[in-house]
C-alpha positions as a Markdown table, in Angstrom:
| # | Residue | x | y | z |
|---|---|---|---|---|
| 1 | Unk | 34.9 | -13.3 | -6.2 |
| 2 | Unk | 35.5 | -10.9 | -8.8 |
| 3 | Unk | 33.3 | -12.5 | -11.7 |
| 4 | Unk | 30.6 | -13.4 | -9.3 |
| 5 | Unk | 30.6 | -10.0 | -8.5 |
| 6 | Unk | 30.6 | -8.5 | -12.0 |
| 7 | Unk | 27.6 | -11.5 | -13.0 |
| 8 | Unk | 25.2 | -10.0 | -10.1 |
| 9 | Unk | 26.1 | -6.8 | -10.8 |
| 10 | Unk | 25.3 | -7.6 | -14.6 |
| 11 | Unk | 22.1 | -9.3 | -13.7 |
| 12 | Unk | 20.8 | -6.8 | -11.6 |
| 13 | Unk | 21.1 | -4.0 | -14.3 |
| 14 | Unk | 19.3 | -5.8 | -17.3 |
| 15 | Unk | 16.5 | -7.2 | -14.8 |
| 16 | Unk | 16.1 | -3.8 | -13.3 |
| 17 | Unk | 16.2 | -1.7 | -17.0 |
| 18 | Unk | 14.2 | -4.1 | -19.0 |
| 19 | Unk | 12.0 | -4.6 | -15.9 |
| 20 | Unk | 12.1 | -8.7 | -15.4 |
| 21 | Unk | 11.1 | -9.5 | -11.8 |
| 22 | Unk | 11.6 | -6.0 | -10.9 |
| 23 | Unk | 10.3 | -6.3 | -7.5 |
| 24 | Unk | 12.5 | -9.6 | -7.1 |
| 25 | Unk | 15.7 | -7.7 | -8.8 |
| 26 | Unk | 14.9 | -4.7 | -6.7 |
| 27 | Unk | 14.9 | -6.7 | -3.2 |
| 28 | Unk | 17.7 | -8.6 | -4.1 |
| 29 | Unk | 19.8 | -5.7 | -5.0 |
| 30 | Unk | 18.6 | -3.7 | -1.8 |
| 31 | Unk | 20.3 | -6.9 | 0.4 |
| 32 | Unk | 23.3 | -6.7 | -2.1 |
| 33 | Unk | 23.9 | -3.5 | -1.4 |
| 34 | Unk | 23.4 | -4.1 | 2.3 |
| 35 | Unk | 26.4 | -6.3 | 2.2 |
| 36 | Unk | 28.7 | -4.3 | -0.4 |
| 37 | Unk | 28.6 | -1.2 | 1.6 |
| 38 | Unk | 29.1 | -3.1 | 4.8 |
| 39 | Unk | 32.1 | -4.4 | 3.6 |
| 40 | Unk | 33.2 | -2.2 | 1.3 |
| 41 | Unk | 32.3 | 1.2 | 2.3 |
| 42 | Unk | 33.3 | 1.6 | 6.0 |
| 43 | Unk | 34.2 | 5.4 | 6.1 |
| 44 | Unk | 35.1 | 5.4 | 9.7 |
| 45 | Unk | 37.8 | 3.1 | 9.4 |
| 46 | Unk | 39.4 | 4.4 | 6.0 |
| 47 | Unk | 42.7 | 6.6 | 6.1 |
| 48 | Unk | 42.3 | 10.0 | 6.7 |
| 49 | Unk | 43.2 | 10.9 | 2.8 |
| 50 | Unk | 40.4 | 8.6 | 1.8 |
| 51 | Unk | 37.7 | 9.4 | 4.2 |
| 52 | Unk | 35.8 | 11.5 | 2.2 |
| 53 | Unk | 35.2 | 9.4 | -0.9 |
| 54 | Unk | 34.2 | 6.5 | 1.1 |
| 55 | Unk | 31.7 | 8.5 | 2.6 |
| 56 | Unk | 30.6 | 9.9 | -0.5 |
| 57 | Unk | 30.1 | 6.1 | -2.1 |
| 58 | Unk | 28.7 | 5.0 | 1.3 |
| 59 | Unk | 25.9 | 7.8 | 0.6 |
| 60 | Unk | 25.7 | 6.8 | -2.8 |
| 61 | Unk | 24.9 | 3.0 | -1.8 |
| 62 | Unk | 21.9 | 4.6 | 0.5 |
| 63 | Unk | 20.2 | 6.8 | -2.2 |
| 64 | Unk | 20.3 | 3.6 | -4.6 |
| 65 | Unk | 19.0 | 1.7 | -1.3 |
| 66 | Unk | 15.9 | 3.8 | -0.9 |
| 67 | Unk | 15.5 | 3.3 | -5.0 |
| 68 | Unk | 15.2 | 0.3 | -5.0 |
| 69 | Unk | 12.5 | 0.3 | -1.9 |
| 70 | Unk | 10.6 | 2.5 | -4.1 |
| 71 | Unk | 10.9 | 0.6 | -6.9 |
| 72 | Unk | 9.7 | -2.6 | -5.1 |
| 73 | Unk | 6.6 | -0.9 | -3.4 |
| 74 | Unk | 5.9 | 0.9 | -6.9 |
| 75 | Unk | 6.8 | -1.8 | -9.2 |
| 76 | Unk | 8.0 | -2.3 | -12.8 |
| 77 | Unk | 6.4 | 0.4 | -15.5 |
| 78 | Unk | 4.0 | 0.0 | -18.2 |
| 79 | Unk | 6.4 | -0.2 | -20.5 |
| 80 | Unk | 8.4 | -3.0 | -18.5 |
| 81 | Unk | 8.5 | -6.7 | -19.2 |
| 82 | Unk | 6.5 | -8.1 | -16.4 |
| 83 | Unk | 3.8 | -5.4 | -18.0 |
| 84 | Unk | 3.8 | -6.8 | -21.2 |
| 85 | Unk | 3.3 | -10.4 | -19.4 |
| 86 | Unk | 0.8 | -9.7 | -17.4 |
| 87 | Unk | -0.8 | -8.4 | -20.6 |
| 88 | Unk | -0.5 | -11.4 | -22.6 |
């Protein structure tokens, strides 16, 4: 699972910074991190010692959550990819 993880996670980044299908990249990494933080991130079961900092990445996974909604209502920039596509 690890490498599958590291490919998507991979993926995701240069789709999302060089803007190719950024409002498919952006939905896709919205459900991703549905799942991650549901099975990674559950605060309210941790230990008490690590409570905190899974709450803290729990948070984390919802402020990149509601980035990526905005980036697929808003979509990819001018300077993007799919931009310089739809230009050509």
């Amino acid at each position: 699972m690890y490498w599958l993880v590291v490919l998507t996670e991979l993926g995701i980044g240069v789709a999302l910074i060089f803007g190719i299908a950024t409002r498919y990249a952006s939905l896709f990494t919205f459900v991703y991190l549905i799942i991650a933080t549901a099975i990674a991130h559950r605060y309210w079961e941790a230990q008490p010692a690590a409570v905190a900092t899974q709450y803290a990445q729990f948070c984390k996974n919802l402020a990149i959550m509601g980035g990526t909604l905005l980036l697929y209502v808003l979509g990819a920039g001018r300077f993007s990819l799919d931009a310089w596509l739809r230009r050509c």
